[in-house]
N, C-alpha and C positions, 0 to 999 in steps of 0.2 A: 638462451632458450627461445626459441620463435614461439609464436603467437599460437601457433598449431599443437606443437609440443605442448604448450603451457595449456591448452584446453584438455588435452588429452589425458593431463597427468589432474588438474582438475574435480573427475571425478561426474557423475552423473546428479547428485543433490546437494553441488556447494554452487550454487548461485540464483538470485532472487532480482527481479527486475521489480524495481520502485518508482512508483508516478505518483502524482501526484495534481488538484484542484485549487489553484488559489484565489480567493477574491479579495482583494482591498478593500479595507471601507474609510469614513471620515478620519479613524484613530489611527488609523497607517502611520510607518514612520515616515516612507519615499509614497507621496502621492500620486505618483505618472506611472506609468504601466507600459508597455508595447503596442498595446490597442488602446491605451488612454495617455497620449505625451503631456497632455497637460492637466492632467490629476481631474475634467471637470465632475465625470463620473463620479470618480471614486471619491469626490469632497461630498459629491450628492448622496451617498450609500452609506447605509446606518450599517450600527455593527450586526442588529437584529436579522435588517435586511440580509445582508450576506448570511449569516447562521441559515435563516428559512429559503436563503436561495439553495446553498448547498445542500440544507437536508434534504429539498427537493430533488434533488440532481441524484445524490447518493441513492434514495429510494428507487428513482429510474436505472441506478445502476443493477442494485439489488433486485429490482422487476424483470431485469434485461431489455427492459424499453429500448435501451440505448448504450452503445458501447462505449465504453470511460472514454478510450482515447478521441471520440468524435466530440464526446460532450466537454473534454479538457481541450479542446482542439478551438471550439464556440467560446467555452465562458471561464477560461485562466487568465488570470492577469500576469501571470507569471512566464517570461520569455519561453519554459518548455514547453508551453500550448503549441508551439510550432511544432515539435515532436511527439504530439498527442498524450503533453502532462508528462513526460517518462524524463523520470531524474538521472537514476544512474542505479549500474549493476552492483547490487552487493555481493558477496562473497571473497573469495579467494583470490581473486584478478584486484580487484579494490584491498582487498586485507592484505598484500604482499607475501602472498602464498598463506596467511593464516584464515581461516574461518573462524567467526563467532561460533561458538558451540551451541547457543540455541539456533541459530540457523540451519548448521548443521543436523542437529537432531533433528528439528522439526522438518527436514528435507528428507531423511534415510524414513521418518514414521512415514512420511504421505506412501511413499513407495510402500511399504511394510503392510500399510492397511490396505492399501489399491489391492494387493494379492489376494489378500482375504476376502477382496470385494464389498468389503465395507466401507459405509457412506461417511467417510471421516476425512476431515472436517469438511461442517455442512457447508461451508460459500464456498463461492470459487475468487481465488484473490480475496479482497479483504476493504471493500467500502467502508471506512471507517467515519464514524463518529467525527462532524467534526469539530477539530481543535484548535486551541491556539498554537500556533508553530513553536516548536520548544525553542530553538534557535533563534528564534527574530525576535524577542523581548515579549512577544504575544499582541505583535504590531499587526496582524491580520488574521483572515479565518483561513484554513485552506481544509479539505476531505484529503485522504491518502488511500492509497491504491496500490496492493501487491499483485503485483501479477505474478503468475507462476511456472511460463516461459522463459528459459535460456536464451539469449538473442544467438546463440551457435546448437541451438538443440535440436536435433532432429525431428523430425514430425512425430506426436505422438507422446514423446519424453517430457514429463514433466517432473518438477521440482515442489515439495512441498507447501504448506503456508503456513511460515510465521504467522500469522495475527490470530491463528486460533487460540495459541498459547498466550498471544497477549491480550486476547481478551475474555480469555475464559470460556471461550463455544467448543473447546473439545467435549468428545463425546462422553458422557455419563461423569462429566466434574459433579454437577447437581447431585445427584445420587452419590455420590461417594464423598462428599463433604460434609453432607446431612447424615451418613453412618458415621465418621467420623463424631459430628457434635454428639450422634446419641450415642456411643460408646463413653465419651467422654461426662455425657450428665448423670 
């Protein structure tokens, strides 16, 4: 199946483009980076420091001061800074023709709501909090960043966001948790 075929058969909300912020600090495991070969920086950089560098960076994202990929492009330690922080496309092309199902779902709702016109989910992509890398033993900080551009999508088409369901910002959770507790007291 070519490459054409296999987008086509795809589908319109099974793919999700992942980036991502990283910054090193002194707890690092590899202290060298692409813009630091010889670790001096990043031996000088508290863990503190990097957390308050990112929330800053994150909150310009969230402001739209500045577009992720310019501001991953400046201040990643992480070789994808060359490709403006962008890891790799999830979905169906990565899953070997399967889709995670919450991706899925959460790709067919953003559509589902767009119709209706309703403002759901309120970010766009998904400035997240940041964290310890789950992966890397929690050897540095980095923010994440969904975007919600197909790199084959046509102008216009977009793909839902995951991180509303993982973080809880869909719309009216609040309210309908809190009738839940009070049906339940």
């Amino acid at each position: 199946m070519s490459s054409a075929a296999a987008a086509a058969a795809a589908g319109a909300g099974s793919q999700v483009r992942a980036s991502h912020i990283l910054i090193k600090h002194e707890g690092s495991r590899r202290k060298a980076s692409w813009k630091d070969p010889e670790g001096r920086v990043i031996r000088s950089t508290t863990r503190e420091s990097a957390v308050s560098q990112l929330k800053a960076l994150r909150e310009d994202v969230i402001a739209s001061k500045a577009k992720f990929e310019d501001l991953a492009s400046r201040f990643s330690d992480c070789s994808s800074a060359k490709r403006g922080g962008d890891l790799a496309i999830i979905g169906q092309f990565g899953g070997g023709g399967r889709t995670e199902k919450p991706l899925l779902k959460a790709g067919n709702a953003y559509h589902k709501f767009r119709v209706k016109r309703n403002c759901w989910p309120k970010v766009r992509g998904e400035a997240m909090n940041p964290v310890e890398h789950p992966h890397g033993g929690g050897n540095h900080q980095h923010i994440g960043h969904v975007s919600t551009v197909r790199r084959d999508a046509p102008p216009g088409q977009k793909v839902g966001l995951i991180a509303a369901r993982w973080t809880g910002q869909l719309r009216g959770q609040a309210t309908a948790t809190a009738a839940k507790a009070d049906k339940s007291a």
